[in-house]
matplotlib code that plots the C-alpha trace (Angstrom):
import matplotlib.pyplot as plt

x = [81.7, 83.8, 87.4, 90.1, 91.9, 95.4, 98.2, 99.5, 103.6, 105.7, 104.5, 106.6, 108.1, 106.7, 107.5, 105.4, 104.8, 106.4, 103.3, 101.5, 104.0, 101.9, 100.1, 101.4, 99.9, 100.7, 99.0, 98.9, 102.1, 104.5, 106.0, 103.6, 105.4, 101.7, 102.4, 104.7, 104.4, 101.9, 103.1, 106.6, 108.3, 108.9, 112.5, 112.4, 113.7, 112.0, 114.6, 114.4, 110.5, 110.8, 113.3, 111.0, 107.3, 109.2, 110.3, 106.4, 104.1, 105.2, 104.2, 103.0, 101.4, 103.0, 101.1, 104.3, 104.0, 100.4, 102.4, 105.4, 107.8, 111.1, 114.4, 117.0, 118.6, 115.2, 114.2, 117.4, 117.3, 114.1, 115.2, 118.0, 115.5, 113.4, 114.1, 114.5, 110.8, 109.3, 107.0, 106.2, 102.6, 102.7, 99.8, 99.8, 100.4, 97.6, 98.4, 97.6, 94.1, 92.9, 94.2, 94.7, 91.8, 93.8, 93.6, 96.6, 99.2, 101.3, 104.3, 103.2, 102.4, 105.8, 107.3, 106.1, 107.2, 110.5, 111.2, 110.2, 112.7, 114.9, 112.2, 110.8, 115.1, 115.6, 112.3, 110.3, 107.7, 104.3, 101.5, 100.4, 97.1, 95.2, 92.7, 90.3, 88.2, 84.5, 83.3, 85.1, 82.4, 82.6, 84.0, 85.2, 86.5, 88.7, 89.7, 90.6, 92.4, 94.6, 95.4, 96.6, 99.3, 102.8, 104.2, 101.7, 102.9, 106.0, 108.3, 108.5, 105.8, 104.2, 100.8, 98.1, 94.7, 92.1, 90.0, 86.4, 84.9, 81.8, 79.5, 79.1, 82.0, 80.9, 79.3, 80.2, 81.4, 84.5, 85.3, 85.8, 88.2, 90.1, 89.9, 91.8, 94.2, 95.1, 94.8, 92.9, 89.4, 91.2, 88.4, 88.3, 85.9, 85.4, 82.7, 80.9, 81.7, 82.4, 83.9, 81.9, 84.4, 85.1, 88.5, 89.5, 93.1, 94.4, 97.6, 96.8, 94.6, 93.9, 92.4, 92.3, 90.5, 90.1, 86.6, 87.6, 86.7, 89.3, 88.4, 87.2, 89.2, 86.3, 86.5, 90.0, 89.7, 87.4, 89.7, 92.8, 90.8, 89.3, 92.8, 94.8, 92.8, 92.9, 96.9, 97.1, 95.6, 97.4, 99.1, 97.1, 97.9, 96.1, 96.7, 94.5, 94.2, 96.6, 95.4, 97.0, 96.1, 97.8, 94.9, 95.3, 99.3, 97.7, 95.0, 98.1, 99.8, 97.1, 95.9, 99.4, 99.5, 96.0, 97.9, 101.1, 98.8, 96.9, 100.0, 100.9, 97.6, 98.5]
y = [103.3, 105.3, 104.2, 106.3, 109.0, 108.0, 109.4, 112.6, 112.2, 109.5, 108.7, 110.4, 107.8, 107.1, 105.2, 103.4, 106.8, 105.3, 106.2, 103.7, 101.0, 98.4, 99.0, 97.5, 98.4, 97.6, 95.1, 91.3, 91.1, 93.7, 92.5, 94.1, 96.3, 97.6, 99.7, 102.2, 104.9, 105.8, 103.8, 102.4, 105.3, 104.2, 103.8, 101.2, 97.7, 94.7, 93.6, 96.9, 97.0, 95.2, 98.1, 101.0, 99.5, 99.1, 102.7, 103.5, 100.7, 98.8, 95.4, 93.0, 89.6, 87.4, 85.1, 83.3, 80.4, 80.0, 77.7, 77.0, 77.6, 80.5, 79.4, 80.2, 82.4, 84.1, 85.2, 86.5, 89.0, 90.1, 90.8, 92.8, 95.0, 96.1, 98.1, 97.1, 97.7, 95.9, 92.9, 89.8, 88.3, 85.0, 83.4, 79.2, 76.8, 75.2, 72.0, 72.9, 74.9, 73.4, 70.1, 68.5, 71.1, 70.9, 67.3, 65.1, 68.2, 68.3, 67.8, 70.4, 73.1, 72.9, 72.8, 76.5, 77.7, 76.0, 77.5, 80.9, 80.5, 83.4, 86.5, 85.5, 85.6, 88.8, 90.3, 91.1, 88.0, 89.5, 86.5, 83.2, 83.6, 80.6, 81.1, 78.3, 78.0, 79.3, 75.8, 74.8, 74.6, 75.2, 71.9, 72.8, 69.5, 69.8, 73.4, 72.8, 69.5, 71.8, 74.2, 72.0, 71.4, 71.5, 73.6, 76.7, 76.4, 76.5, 78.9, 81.5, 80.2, 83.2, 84.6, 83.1, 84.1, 82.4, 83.5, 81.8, 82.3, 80.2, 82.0, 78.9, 79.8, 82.7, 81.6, 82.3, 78.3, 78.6, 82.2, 79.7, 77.5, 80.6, 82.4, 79.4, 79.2, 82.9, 82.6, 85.7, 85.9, 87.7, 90.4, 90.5, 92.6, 91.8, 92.4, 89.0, 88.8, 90.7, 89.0, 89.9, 92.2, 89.9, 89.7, 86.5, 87.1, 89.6, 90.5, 91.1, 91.1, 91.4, 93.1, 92.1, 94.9, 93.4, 95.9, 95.6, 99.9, 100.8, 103.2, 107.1, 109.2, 109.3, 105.7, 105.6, 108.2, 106.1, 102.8, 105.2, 106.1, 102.7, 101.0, 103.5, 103.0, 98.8, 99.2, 100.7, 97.0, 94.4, 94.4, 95.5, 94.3, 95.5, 94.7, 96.3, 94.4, 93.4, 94.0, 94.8, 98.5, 100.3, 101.1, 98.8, 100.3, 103.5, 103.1, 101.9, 104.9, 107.3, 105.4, 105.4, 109.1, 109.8, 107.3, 109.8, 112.7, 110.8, 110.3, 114.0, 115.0, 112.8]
z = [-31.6, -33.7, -34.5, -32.2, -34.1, -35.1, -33.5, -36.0, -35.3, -33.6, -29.9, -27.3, -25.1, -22.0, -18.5, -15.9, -13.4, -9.6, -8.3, -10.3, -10.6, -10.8, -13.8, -17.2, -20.1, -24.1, -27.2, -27.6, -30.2, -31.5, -34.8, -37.3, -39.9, -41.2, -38.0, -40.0, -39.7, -37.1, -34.5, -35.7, -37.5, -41.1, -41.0, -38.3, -39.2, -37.4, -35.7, -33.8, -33.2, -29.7, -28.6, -30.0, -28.6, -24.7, -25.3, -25.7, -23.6, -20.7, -21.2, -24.1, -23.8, -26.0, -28.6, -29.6, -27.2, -28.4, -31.1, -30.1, -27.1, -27.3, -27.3, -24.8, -27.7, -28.5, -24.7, -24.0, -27.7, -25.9, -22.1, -24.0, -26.5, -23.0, -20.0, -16.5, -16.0, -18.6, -18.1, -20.3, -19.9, -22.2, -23.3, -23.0, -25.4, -27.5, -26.7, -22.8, -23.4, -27.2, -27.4, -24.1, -22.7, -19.2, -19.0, -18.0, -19.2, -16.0, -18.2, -20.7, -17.9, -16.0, -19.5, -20.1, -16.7, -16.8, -20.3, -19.2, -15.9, -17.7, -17.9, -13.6, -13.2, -14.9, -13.4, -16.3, -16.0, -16.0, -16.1, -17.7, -19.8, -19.9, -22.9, -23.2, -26.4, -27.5, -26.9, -23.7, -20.9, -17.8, -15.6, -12.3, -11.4, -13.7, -12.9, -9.9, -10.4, -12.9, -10.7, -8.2, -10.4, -8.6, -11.2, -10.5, -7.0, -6.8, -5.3, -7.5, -9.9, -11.9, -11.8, -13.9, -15.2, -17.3, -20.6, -20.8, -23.6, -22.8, -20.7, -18.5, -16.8, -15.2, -11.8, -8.1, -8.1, -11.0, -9.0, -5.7, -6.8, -8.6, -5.5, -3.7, -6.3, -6.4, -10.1, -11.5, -14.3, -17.3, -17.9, -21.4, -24.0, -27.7, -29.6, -29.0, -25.6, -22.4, -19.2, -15.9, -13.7, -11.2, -9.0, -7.5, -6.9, -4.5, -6.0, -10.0, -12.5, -16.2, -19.2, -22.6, -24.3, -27.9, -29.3, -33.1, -33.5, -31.0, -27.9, -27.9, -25.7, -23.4, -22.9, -22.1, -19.5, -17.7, -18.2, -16.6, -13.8, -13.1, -13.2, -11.5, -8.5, -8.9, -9.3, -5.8, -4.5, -7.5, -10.7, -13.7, -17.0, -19.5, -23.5, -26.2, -29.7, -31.6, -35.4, -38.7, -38.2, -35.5, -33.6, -30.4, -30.1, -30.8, -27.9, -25.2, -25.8, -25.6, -22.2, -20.9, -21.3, -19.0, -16.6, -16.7, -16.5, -13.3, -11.5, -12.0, -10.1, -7.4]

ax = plt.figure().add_subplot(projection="3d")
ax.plot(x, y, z, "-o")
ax.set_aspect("equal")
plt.show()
């Protein structure tokens, strides 16, 4: 599949259209200065990126607590950089999915949710993406004694969804006990693997659209019209690749603007 054109000036700024309000959509990361000048125009510092990519997309899944978790100090320089609207989707610490591999992490887990209490407070928590490695197969025992964790249940606790990467997880069983837990299948496409569309929580879902070529225009008219209709049932969140080339930032801004042009029609 050909490699989507780049952008030929400085992305006009855009806004999550009221009528679709419940679908966020940006990359997995935003501090990459190899992003000058076709997404990030040249003379923007770093320290500014944050402010410019929440002027264009609506939402970014962090990577950052992958390694390690933010600081107080570091959250609240990012709830300042966005607007009102914004939303956070953070993806779970290694030591939860990769070391531990959800056992005996109860600790860990309400950790992460404590630490993220500011961005739920300030209304700009998106979801908790539970990626499990390539060689993590499918247990659902153990899924579901995770999930009963009393920190993904608490009043106020975030929406979560779950990566598999081993195909073992995708049976009608592990879509039960997700179901029952309101916690949602991340649908995710790369180009080794591509998630069944399945929905097993009512009020969101999520995409993680990580094709290393990028995606035609064609195909991103068919992703606006497909999500549109699912954010009139759940929140969509959808993050494109994050890469060294701007092509993923490039791709959210393009499928923003067919979700602008949607929402005009409507």
């Amino acid at each position: 599949m050909p490699r989507a054109p780049k952008a030929s000036s400085t992305p006009v700024p855009v806004a999550a259209p009221k009528s679709l309000a419940r679908l966020y959509a940006g990359t997995s990361g935003w501090a990459y200065p190899t992003w000058k000048p076709e997404f990030y125009p040249a003379g923007t510092p770093a320290k500014k990126f944050l402010e410019f990519y929440s002027s264009q997309l609506t939402s970014v899944e962090v990577n950052y607590t992958f390694r390690a978790l933010p600081t107080a100090k570091i959250l609240e320089g990012w709830l300042a950089a966005t607007p009102p609207d914004f939303r956070f989707s953070f993806k779970a610490p290694q030591r939860i999915t990769h070391l531990k591999r959800l056992r005996n992490c109860e600790e860990l887990v309400a950790q992460f949710v404590a630490t993220l209490e500011p961005v739920r407070q300030a209304g700009k928590l998106g979801l908790l993406l539970f990626q499990l490695p390539p060689n993590f197969k499918a247990d659902a025992e153990l899924l579901s004694t995770f999930l009963f964790l009393s920190a993904l249940h608490e009043k106020g606790a975030p929406p979560i969804a779950f990566e598999f990467r081993h195909e073992s997880w995708f049976d009608e069983k592990i879509y039960s006990i997700l179901r029952e837990h309101k916690a949602a299948v991340c649908i995710a496409e790369s180009d080794d693997l591509l998630t069944p569309e399945v929905h097993t929580a009512e009020g969101h879902t999520c995409y993680r659209l990580r094709r290393s070529s990028g995606y035609s225009a064609i195909e991103l008219d068919a992703f606006a019209q497909r999500f549109a209709i699912l954010a009139q049932q759940r929140d969509v969140y959808v993050y494109f690749k994050h890469e060294d080339e701007p092509t993923g930032a490039l791709n959210a801004t393009q499928f923003l603007s067919r979700i602008q042009a949607l929402a005009g029609k409507q």
